[in-house]
N, C-alpha and C positions, 0 to 999 in steps of 0.2 A: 521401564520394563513393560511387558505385556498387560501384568496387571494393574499397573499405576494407568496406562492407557484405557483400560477397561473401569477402573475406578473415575476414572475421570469421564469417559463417558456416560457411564451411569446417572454423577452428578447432574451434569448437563440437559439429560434427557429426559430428568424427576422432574416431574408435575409442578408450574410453578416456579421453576429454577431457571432465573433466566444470566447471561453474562453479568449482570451487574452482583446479584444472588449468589452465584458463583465464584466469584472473586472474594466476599465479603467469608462466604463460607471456607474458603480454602485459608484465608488470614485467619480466620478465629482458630482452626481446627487444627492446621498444617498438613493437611494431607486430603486426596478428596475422600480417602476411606474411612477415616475418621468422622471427617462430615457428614459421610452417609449412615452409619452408627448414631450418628446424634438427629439427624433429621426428622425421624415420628417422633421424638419427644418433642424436638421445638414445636410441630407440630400441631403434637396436640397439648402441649401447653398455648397454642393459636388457635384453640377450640377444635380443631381438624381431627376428627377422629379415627379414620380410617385414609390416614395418607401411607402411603408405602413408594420407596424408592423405586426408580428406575428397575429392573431385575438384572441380575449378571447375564441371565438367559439370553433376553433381547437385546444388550451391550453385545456380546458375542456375537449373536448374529448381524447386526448392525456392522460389526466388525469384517466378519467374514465376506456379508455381501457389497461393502464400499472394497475390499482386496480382490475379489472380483469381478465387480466393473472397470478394475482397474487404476481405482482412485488407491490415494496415500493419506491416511490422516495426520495433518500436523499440530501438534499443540503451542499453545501460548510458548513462546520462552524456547522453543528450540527456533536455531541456527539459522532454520528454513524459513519460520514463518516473515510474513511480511513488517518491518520494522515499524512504517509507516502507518501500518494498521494497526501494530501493539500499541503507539502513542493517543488512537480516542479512547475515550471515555470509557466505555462497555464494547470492548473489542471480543471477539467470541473464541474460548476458550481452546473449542476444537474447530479446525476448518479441515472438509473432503477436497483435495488438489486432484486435479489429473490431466497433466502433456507435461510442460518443462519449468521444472519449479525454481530454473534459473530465471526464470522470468520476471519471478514475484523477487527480487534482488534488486531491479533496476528501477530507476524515476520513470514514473507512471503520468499521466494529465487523462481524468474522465474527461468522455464526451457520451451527452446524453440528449434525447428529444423526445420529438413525437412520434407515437407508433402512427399514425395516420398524415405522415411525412409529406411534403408535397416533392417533386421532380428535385426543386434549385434546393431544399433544406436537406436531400440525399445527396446530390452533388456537392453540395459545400460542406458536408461530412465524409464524403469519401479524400478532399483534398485536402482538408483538415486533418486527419489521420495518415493520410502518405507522409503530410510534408512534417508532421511527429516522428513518424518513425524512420524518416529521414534525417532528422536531428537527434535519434538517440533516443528517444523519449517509446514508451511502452501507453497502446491506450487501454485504456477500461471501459469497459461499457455492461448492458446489462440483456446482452444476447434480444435485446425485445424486435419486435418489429420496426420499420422504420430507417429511423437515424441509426439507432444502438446497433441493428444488423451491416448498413451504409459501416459504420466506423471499423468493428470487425475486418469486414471481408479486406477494405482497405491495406490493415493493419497489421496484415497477417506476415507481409513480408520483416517490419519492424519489429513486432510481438504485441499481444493484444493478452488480456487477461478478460473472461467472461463471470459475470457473477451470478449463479442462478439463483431463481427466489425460492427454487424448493429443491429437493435432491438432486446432488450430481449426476446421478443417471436417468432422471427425466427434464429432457429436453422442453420448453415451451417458450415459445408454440411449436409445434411439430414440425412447420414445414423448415424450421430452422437447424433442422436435426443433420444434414451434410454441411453446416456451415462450424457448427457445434464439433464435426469431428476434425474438420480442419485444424479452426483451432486447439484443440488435443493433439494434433501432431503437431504445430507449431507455436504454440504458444499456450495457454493455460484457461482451467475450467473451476474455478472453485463454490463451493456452498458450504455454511453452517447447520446446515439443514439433514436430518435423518435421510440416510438410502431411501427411497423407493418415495419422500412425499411429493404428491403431486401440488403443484403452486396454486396456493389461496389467495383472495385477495387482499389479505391481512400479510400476508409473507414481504410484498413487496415494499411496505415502507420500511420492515428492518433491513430488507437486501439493498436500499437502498445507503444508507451510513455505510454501509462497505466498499461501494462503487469511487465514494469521494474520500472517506479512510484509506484507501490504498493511495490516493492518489495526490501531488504535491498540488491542483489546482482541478475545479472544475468548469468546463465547458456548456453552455444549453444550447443548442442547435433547435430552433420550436419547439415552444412547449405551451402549453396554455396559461390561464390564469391560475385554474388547479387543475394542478398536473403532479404525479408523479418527478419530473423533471426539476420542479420547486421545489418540492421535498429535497432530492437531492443538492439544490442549491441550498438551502435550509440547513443540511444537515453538513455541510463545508462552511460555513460560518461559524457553526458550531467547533467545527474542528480545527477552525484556521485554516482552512486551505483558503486560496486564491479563486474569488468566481468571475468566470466571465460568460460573455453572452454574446453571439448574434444578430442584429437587429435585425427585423423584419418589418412588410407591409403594414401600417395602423391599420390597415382595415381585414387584416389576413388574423382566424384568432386565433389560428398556430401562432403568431408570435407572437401574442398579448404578453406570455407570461416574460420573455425574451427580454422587451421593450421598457417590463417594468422593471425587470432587476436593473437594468442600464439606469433609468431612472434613477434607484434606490441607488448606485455606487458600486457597479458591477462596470468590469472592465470590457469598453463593447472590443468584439474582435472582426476584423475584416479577411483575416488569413494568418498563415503561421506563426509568421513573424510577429504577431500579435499579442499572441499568445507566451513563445518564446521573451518578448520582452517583457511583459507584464508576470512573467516568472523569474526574467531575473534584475527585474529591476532597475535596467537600466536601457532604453530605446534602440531599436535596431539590434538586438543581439544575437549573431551569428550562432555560436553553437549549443551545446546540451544547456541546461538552464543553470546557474548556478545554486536557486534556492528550488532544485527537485525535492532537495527531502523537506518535507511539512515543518517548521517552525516548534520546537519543545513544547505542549502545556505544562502551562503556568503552577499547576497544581500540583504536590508531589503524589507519586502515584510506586505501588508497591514496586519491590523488584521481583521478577518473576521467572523463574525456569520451568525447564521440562519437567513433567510428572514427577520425577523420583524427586524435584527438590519441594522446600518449605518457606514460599513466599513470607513478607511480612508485612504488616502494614506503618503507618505512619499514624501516631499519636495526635490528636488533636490539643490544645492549648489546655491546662487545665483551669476551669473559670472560677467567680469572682466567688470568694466566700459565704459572699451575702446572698447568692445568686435565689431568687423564691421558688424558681422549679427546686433546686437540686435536693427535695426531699422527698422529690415526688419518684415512688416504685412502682414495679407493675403495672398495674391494671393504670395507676392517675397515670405511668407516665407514656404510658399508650395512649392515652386521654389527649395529654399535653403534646402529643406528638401528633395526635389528629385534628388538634382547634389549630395545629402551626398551619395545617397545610387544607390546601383548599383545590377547587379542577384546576387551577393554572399551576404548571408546573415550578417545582421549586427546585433550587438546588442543595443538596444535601451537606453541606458547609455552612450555607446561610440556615440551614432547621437547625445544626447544632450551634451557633450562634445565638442563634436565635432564642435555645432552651437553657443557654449557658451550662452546659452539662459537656463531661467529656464524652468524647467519641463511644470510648468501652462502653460507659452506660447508657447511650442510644441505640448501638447498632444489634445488643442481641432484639430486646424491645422492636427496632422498627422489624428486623426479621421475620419477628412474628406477626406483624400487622402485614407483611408481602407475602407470608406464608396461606394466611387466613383470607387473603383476598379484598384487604380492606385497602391496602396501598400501591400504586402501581407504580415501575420504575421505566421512563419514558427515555426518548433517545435522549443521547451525552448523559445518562445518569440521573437524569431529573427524575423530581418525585410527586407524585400528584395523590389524591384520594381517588380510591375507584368510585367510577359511575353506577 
């Protein structure tokens, strides 16, 4: 309903409240209205005195100006949204669509690079992306300068999906803004991101878990050593997709970052066919890939519908009787949950192992340490202590 819509973006949009957050709050509560009702107390039982939700005000407008640009808000759990991106980690609750959302339906392969491209790293993206959407396959890319625009314009005849780092209706960089409509008439524009924000440079490593989320394998076409392009290689390992890579000049340091993934165990690609078989697994394979859709994690993970339903979660083990945390409440076990974790990310199965405690009795606790700014939740879910 309009309002389960509006409740649910409210969540999303509260201070603080990020996909992983979201998820966690909608299992305890069952609803997101409920959760926003409970939210200044967990709050300020988190020391936060003056936290206030999202308002319905700026949800509605929110609402009203993504219907007028034209975009579609799709939520987690309905029909439309993308499957492949409900399977990571911290998949985002609500995403802004806008061209043909038959699009987001079909086996996807990112292709990503360098915004400061050279001639052959455009060229070998624009034939890399024909000879995709010649075999069926849809590319993703990240609308940027470069490679990510090369693949696009390519791609547009087969279907391209673009992912922006900040609001649907602001195009960046601007001069990409006739390419940006293209694909709106042919193929698809999406972001998790508020109407109207313009792209920070914190936006782009979360936009970037969506580019290789959508997709059954990712591509690097140059990229540096650090590079945005890594991350997204980064964040497909995490997910299980399939990375390959490019090889380039040693001495060119666009493809430093390229050369090393091959190093590391990444599938080098010389052309489609490459790509195509390192998707399906088996050499020379003519057509659509067999293993397009991303591999299940491993983890069980709630079931999830459209707004008007009530996700649940999954129980963890309950531990050893003797366990020495499990007498520890409140404040100790806030305590004990912040000696667990340190800056390297952790994952949130290994802290409750870890505390020998069930799931129920950490997660309102850790809430409140994400709430208060003590604990941050990093890509795939991970948990680290804020800096």
């Amino acid at each position: 309903t309009e309002e389960d819509m509006l409740s649910w973006l409210r969540l999303i949009r509260s201070r603080r409240v990020g996909p992983g957050t979201f998820l966690r709050l909608l299992a305890e509560h069952g609803s997101a209205g409920a959760a926003l009702a409970e939210l200044p107390a967990i709050a300020r039982s988190a020391g936060v005195a003056d936290y206030d939700p999202c308002s319905r005000t700026a949800a509605a407008a929110e609402l009203d100006a993504g219907r007028a640009a034209g975009a579609v808000l799709l939520p987690l759990g309905d029909p439309r949204y993308p499957a492949a991106l409900a399977e990571i980690a911290d998949p985002p609750p609500l995403i802004w669509c806008r061209g043909d959302t038959g699009v987001l339906a079909r086996p996807a392969v990112a292709l990503v690079g360098a915004r400061n491209a050279s001639s052959l790293g455009q060229r070998t993206a624009r034939a890399l992306a024909a000879g995709l959407g010649a075999a069926g396959l849809v590319v993703v890319s990240g609308l940027a300068r470069g490679i990510d625009a090369a693949a696009h314009a390519a791609a547009l005849e087969g279907g391209t999906i673009a992912v922006m780092a900040g609001g649907i209706d602001i195009v960046y960089p601007p001069e990409n803004a006739p390419l940006a409509a293209e694909i709106t008439a042919r193929g698809m524009l999406i972001s998790e991101q508020p109407i109207g924000l313009a792209p920070q440079a914190r936006h782009f490593p979360r936009r970037n878990r969506l580019i290789s989320g959508l997709a059954a394998g990712v591509v690097v076409i140059e990229g540096a050593s650090r590079s945005g392009s890594l991350i997204t290689a980064r964040d497909a390992l995490d997910q299980g997709r399939e990375v390959m890579a490019v090889p380039g000049h040693p001495f060119d340091a666009r493809a430093a970052g390229c050369n090393t993934l091959i190093r590391e165990g990444a599938t080098l690609v010389r052309d489609t066919a490459d790509i195509l078989a390192a998707l399906q697994g088996s050499p020379g394979a003519p057509a659509v890939p067999a293993r397009c859709k991303p591999p299940p994690r491993p983890q069980a993970r709630p079931d999830l519908q459209a707004p008007a339903s009530q996700p649940s979660g999954a129980d963890a083990p309950e531990p050893a009787a003797h366990a020495p945390v499990a007498r520890a409440t409140g404040d100790r076990l806030q305590q004990a949950i912040l000696a667990c974790l340190g800056p390297s990310p952790m994952a949130e199965d290994q802290l409750i192992r870890d505390l020998a405690l069930p799931a129920a009795r950490i997660a309102p606790e850790l809430l409140q340490l994400e709430l208060a700014g003590r604990v941050i939740r990093q890509r795939g879910g991970l948990l680290a202590l804020a800096q």
